[in-house]
Backbone as numpy.savetxt, mean C-alpha at the origin, in Angstrom:
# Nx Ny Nz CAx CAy CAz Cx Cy Cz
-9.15 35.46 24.25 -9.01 34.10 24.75 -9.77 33.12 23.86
-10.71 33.61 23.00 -11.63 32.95 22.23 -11.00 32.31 21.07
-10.01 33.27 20.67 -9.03 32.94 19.78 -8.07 31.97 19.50
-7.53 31.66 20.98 -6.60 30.50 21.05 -7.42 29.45 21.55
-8.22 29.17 21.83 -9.20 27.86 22.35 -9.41 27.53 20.72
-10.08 28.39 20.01 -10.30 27.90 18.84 -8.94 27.23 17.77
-7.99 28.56 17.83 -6.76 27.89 16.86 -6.16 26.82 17.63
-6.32 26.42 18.94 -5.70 25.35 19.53 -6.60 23.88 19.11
-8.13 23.82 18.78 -9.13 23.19 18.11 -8.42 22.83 16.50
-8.24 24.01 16.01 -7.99 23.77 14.34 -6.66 23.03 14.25
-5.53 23.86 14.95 -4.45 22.53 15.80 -4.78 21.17 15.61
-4.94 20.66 16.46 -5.65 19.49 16.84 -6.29 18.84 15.71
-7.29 19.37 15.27 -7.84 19.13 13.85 -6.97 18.70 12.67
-6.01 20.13 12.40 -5.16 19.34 11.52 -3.74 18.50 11.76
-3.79 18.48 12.67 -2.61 17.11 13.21 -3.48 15.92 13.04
-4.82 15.69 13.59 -5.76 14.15 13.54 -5.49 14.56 11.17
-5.92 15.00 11.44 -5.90 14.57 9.18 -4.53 14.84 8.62
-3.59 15.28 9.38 -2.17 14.67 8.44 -2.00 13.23 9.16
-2.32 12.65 10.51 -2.04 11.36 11.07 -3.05 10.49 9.86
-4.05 10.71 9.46 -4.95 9.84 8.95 -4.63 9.80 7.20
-4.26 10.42 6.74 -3.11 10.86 5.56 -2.42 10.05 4.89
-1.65 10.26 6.12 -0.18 9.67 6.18 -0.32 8.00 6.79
-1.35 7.85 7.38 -1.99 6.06 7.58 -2.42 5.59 6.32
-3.21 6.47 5.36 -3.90 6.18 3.90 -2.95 5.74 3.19
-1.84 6.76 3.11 -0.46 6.24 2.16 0.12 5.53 2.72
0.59 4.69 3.67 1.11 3.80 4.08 0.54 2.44 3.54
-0.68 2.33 3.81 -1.49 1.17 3.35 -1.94 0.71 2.40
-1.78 2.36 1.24 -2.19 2.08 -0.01 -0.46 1.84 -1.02
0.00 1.97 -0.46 1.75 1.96 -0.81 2.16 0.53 -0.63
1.51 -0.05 0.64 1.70 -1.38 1.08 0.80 -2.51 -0.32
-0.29 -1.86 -0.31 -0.76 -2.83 -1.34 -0.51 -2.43 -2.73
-0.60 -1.40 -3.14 0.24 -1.26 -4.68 1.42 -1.98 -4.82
2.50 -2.13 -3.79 3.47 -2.60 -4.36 2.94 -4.52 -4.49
1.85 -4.78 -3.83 1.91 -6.14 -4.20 1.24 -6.23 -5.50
0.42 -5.27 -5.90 -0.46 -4.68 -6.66 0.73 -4.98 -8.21
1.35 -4.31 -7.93 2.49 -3.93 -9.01 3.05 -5.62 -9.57
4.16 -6.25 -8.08 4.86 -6.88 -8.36 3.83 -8.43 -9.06
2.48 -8.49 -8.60 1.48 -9.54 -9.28 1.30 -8.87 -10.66
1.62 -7.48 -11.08 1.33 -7.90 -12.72 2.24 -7.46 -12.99
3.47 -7.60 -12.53 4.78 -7.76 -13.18 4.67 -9.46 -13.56
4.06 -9.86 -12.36 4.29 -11.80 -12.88 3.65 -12.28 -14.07
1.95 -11.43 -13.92 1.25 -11.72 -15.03 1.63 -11.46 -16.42
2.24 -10.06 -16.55 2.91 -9.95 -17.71 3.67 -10.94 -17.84
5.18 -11.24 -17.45 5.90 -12.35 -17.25 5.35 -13.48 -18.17
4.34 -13.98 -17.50 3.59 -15.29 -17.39 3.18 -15.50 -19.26
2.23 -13.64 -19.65 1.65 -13.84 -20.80 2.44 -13.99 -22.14
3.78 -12.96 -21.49 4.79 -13.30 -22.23 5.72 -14.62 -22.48
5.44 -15.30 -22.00 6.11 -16.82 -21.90 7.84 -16.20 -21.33
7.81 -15.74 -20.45 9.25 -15.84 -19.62 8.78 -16.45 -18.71
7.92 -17.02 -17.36 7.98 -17.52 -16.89 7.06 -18.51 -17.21
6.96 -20.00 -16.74 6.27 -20.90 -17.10 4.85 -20.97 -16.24
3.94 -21.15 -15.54 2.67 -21.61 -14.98 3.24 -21.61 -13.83
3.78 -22.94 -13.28 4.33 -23.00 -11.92 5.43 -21.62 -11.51
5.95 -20.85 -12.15 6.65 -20.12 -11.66 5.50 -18.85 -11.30
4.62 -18.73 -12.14 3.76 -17.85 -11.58 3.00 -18.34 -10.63
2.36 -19.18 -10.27 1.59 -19.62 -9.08 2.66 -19.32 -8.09
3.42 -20.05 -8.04 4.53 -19.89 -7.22 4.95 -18.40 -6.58
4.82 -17.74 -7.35 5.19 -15.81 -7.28 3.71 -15.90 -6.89
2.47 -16.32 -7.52 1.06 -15.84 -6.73 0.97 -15.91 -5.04
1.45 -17.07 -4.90 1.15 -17.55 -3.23 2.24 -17.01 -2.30
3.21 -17.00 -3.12 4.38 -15.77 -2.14 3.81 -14.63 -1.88
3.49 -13.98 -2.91 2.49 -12.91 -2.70 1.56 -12.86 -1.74
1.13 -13.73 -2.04 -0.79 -13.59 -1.08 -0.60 -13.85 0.30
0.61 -15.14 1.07 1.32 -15.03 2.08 1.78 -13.83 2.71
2.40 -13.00 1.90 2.98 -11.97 2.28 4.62 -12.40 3.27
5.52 -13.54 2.49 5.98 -13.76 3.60 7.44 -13.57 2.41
7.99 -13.16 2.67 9.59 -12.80 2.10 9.70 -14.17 1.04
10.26 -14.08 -0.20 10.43 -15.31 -1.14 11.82 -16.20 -0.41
């Protein structure tokens, strides 16, 4: 009986750290991609394809977080 109290513990255990995991990559997925698409602009920017205002413009969309 000692046996299943315990593997029902380690259970439990590793269900709480794939939930906490799988919360890590969600959030770090969430900010890389803003991560990404701000030095896609910066490149952009250094390269002279986009002008100043078009990057500010892509900055504050960004930082909003609100659909362009």
């Amino acid at each position: 009986m000692g046996w299943f109290i315990g593997g029902f513990i380690l259970l439990r255990l590793l269900g709480l750290a794939f939930v906490i995991v799988l919360a890590a990559r969600i959030v770090m997925g969430v900010r890389g991609r803003h991560d990404g698409a701000r030095e896609i602009a910066r490149r952009r920017f250094a390269s002279g394809e986009i002008t100043e205002e078009q990057f500010r413009r892509i900055r504050d969309v960004l930082d909003s977080g609100e659909p362009a």
